[in-house]
C-alpha positions as CSV (number, residue, x, y, z in Angstrom):
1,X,-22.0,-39.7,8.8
2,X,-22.2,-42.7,6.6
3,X,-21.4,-46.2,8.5
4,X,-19.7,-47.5,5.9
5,X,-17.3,-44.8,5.4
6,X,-16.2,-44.5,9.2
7,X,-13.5,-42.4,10.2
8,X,-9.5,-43.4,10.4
9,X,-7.9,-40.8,11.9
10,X,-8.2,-37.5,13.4
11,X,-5.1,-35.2,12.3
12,X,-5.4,-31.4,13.8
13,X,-4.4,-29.2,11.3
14,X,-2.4,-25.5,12.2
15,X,-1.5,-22.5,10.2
16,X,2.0,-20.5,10.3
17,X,2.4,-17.2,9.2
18,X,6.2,-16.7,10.1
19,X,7.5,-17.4,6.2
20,X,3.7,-16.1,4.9
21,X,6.1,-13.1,3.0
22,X,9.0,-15.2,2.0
23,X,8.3,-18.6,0.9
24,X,8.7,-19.7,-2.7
25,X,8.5,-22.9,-4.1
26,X,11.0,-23.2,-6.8
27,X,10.5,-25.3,-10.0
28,X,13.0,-26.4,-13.2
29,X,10.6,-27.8,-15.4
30,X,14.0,-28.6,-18.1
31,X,16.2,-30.1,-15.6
32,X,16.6,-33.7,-15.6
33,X,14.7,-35.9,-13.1
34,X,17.5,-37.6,-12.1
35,X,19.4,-34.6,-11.9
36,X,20.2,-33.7,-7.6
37,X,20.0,-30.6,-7.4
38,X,21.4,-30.7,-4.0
39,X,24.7,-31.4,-5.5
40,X,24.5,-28.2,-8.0
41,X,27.1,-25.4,-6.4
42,X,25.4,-21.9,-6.6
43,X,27.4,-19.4,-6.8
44,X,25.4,-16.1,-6.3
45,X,21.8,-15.7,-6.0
46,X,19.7,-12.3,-6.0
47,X,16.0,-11.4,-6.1
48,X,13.5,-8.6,-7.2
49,X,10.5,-8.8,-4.4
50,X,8.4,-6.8,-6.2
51,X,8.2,-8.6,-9.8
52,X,9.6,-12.3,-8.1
53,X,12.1,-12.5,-10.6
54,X,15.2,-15.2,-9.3
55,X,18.8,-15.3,-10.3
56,X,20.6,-18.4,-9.7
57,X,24.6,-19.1,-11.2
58,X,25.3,-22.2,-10.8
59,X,29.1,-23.0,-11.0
60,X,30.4,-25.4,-13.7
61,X,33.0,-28.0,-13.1
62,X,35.4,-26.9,-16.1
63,X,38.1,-30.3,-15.1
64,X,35.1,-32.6,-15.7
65,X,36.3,-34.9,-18.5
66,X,32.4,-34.3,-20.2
67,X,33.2,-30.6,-20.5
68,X,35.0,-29.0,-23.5
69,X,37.7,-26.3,-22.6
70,X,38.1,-24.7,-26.3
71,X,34.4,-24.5,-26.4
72,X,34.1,-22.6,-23.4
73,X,36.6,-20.8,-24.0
74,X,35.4,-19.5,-27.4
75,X,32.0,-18.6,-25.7
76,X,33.8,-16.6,-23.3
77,X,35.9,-14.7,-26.0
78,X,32.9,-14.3,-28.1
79,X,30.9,-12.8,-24.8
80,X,33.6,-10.1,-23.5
81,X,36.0,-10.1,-25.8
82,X,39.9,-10.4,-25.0
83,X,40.7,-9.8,-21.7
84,X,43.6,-8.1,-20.1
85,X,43.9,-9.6,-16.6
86,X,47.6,-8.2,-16.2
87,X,48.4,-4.9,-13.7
88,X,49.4,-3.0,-17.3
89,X,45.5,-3.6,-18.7
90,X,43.9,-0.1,-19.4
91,X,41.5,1.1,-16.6
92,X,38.4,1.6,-18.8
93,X,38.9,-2.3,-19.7
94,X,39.0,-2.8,-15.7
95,X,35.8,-1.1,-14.8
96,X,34.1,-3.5,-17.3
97,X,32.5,-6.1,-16.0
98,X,32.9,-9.4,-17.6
99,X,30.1,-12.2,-17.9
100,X,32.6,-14.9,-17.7
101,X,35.5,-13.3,-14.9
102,X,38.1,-16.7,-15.7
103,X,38.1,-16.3,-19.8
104,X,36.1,-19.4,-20.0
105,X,32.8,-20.6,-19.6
106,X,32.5,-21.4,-15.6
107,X,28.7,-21.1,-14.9
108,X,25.4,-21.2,-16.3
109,X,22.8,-18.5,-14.8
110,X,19.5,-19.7,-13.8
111,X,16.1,-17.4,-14.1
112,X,12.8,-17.1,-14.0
113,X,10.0,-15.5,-12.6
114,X,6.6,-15.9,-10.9
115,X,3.3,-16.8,-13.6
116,X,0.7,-14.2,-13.7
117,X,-1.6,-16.6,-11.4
118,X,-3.3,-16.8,-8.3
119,X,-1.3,-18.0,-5.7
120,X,-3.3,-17.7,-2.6
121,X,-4.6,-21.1,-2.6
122,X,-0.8,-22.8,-2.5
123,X,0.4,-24.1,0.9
124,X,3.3,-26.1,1.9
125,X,2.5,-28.9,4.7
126,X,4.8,-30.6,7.0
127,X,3.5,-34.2,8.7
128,X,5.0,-34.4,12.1
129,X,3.9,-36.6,15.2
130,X,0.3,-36.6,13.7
131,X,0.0,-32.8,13.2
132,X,0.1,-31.1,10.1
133,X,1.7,-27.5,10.2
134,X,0.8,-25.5,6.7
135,X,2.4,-22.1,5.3
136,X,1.0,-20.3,2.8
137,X,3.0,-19.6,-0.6
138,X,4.1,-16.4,-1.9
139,X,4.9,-17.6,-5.5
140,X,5.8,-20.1,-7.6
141,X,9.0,-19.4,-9.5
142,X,9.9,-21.4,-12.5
143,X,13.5,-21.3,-13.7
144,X,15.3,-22.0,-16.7
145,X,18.8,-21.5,-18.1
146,X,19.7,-18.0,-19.3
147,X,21.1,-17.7,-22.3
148,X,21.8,-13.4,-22.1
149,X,25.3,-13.9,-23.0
150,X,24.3,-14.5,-26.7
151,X,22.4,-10.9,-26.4
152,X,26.0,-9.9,-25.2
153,X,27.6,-11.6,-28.1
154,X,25.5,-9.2,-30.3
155,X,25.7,-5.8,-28.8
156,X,29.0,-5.9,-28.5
157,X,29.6,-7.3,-32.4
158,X,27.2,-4.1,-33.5
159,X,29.7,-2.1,-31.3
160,X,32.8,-3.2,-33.5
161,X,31.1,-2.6,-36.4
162,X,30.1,0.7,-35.5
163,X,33.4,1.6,-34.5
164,X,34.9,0.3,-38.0
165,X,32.6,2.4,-39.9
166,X,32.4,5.6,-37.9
167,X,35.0,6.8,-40.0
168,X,33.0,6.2,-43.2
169,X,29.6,7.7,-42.0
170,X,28.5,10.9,-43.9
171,X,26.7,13.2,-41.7
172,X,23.2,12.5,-41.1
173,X,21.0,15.1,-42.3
174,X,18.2,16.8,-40.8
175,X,14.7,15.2,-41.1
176,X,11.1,16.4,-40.3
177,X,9.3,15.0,-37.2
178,X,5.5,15.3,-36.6
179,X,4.1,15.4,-33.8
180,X,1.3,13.3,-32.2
181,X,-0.8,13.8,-29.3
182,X,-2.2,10.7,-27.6
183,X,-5.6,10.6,-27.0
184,X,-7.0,9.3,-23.1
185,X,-6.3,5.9,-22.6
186,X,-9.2,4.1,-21.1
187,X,-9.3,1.8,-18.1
188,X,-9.5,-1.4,-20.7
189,X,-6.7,-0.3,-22.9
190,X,-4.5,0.5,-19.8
191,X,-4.8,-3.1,-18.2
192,X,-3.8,-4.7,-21.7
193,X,-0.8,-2.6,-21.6
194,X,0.1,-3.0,-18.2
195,X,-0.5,-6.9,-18.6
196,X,1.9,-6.8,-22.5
197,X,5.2,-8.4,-22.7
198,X,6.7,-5.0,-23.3
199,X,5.8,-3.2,-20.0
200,X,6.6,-6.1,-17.9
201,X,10.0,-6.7,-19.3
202,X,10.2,-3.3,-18.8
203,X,9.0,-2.6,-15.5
204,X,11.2,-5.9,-14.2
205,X,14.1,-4.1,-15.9
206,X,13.9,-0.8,-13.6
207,X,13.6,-3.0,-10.7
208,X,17.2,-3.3,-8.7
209,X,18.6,-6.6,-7.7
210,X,18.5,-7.2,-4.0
211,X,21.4,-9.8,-3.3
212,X,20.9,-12.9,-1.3
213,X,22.6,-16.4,-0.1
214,X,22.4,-19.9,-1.0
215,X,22.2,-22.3,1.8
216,X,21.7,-25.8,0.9
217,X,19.2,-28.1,2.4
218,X,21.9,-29.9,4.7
219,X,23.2,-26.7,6.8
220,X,22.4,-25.8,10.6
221,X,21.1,-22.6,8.8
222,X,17.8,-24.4,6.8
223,X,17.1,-26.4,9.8
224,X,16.3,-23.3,11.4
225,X,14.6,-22.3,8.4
226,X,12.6,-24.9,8.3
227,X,11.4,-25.1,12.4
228,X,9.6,-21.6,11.2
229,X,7.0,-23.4,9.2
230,X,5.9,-25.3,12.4
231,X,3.1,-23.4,14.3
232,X,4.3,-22.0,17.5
233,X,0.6,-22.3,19.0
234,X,-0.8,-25.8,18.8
235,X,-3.3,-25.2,21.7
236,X,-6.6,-26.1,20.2
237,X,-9.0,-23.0,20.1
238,X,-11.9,-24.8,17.7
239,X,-14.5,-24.3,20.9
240,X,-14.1,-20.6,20.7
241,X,-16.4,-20.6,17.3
242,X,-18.8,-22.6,18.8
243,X,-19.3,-20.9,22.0
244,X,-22.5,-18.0,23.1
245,X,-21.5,-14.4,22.9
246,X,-21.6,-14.3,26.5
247,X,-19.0,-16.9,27.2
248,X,-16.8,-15.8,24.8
249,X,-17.0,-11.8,26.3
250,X,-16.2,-13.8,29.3
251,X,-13.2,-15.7,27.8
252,X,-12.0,-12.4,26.5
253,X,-12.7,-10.2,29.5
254,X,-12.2,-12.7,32.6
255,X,-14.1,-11.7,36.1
256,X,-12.1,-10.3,38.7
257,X,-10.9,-12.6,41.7
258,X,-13.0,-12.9,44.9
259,X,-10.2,-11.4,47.2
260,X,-10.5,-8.4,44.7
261,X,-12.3,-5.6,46.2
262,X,-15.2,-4.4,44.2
263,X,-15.9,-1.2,42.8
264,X,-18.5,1.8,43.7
265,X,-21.4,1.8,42.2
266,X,-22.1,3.8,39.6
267,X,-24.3,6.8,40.6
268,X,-27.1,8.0,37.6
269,X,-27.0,11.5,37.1
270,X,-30.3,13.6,35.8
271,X,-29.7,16.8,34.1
272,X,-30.2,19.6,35.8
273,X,-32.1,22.8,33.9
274,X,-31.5,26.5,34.5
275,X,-35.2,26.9,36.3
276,X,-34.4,24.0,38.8
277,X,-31.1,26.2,39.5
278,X,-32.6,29.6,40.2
279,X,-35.6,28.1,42.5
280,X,-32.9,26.2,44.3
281,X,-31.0,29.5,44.7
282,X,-34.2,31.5,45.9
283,X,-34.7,28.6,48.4
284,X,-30.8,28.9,50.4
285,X,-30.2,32.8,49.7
286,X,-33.5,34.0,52.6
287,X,-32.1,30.9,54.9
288,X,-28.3,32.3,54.9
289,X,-30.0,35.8,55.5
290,X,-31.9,34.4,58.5
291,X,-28.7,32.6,59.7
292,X,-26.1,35.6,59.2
293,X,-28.8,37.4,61.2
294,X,-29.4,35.1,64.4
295,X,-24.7,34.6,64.3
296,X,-24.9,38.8,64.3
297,X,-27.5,38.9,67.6
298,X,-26.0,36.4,69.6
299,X,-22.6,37.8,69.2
300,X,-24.3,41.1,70.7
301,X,-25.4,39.3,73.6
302,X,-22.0,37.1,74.2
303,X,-20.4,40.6,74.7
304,X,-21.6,43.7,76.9
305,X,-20.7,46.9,76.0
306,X,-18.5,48.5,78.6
307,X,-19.5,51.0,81.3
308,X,-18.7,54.8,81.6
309,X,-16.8,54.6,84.5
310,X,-14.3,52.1,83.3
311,X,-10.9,51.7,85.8
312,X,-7.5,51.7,83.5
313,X,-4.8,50.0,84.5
314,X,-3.2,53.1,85.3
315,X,-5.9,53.6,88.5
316,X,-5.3,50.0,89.6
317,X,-1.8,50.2,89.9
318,X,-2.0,53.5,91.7
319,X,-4.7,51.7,94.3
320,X,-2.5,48.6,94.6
321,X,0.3,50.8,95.2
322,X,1.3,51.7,99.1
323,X,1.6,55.2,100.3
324,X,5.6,56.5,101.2
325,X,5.6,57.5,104.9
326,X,8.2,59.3,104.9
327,X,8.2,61.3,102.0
328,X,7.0,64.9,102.3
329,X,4.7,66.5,99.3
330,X,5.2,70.1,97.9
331,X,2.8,72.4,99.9
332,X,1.3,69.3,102.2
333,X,1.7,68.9,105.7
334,X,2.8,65.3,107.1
335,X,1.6,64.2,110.2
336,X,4.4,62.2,112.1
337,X,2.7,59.4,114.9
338,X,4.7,57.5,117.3
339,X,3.7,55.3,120.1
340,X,5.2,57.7,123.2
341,X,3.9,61.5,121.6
342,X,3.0,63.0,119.0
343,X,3.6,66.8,117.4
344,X,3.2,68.8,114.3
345,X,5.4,70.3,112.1
């Protein structure tokens, strides 16, 4: 750093995108410099995104002692002709829209659209408490006053005159028509025709109007407008490009906390091929064999067979049983003991 050019100040610098799509910066390169435009009363606005093309009527104070009331008038008259504004007025002439609605010259229409030129390296800045907020521009539109009304003034003159002398007209006869086939038009003579006056006029033409409102500069609504070019992030993140891949992973991707339980290990598997599998198979299959084997013997031994001469329960009962005394048997004789004598029967 040169000593003799030391450094003033320091001013961090931030980038908003929040009106990136929708910011134009608007310029009247005819308009008076002394001229407030803050003062101007606008009327209706509308826009074409696509092409930037801008609409502005601006309202004119007709009981200003500077303007001319025959004069506007007669432009008026000129532009749409006599107007019926009474309930009797034929409904063909109500469906027509008027330029002028009053009969007299009221406004004067702004327009204008975006040059064909780069506009990517246009910001607007804002100096606030030593930071500087910047937006980038979508286009710059330049607008002058419109003068369509005099295209009006002709087309509908033509129409008069055509309606005066359709009654005249001979029919028109039939004429020969050739026929042309274009050839392939190249990738040079296709941008020279895209970028001509004609296709452009055209192409703005197709485009539909997309209505819109004028605030002025001094309404709660612009305020708010205007807090969007601030940045909403002023932290300062000018370490981040200076910092090693590994911190900034680290920044991105912060460690867990130490009350955090860590996690398993991860185990490395091998690949394991068909041989491996069939020598581990002939390995197990002989020791199950020797295993279901030893299970079948002991089981053997655990449990005798049982004997021949097995005792149901039937016998047991009968054994447990006592004999009757006193009752006699079919074809038996009973033997009858008492303590004083004994006898047979």
């Amino acid at each position: 750093m040169d000593e003799d050019d030391p450094v003033v100040q320091e001013i961090p610098v931030f980038f908003s995108q929040t009106l990136a799509d929708n910011l134009y910066v608007f310029q009247y390169p005819v308009k008076p410099a002394d001229r407030n435009w803050n003062e101007a009363k606008v009327v209706n606005a509308a826009i074409k995104p696509e092409n930037q093309f801008v609409k502005l009527e601006v309202a004119l104070d007709t009981y200003s002692d500077k303007y001319s009331s025959s004069k506007g008038e007669q432009i008026a008259l000129n532009t749409d002709g006599q107007q019926e504004f009474s309930k009797y007025a034929k409904e063909k002439d109500r469906e027509k829209h008027p330029y002028f609605k009053d009969g007299i010259m009221n406004k004067i229409v702004y327009e204008g659209r975006s040059p064909s030129i780069d506009t990517s390296n246009y910001i607007v800045a804002i100096l606030q408490d030593k930071e500087l907020h910047c937006t980038p521009v979508k286009g710059i539109v330049q607008l002058r006053p419109s003068y369509s009304y005099f295209d009006q003034q002709d087309k509908r003159k033509k129409e008069l005159d055509r309606m005066e002398n359709s009654d005249d007209e001979e029919e028109v006869e039939a004429q020969q028509v050739t026929v042309k086939f274009a050839r392939k038009e190249t990738d040079v003579a296709k941008k020279a025709r895209e970028n001509s006056f004609e296709f452009i006029s055209k192409k703005t033409a197709e485009e539909p109007w997309c209505e819109a409102t004028w605030r002025h500069a001094d309404t709660d609504y612009a305020d708010l407008e205007r807090l969007k070019l601030f940045c909403s992030e002023t932290e300062d993140r000018s370490s981040i490009f200076s910092m090693p891949a590994s911190e900034y992973v680290r920044v991105l991707v912060p460690p867990p906390p130490d009350d955090e339980a860590e996690p398993p290990p991860i185990l490395h598997t091998q690949p394991v091929t068909n041989e491996q599998i069939s020598h581990h198979e002939d390995e197990i299959v002989p020791k199950q064999r020797k295993k279901s084997h030893r299970d079948s013997f002991s089981d053997n031994t655990s449990s005798p067979k049982m004997r021949g001469n097995s005792i149901s329960e039937d016998d047991t009962d009968s054994r447990k049983r006592p004999k009757n005394k006193s009752a006699t048997g079919v074809g038996k004789r009973t033997r009858n003991v008492s303590s004083s004598s004994a006898h047979e029967s």
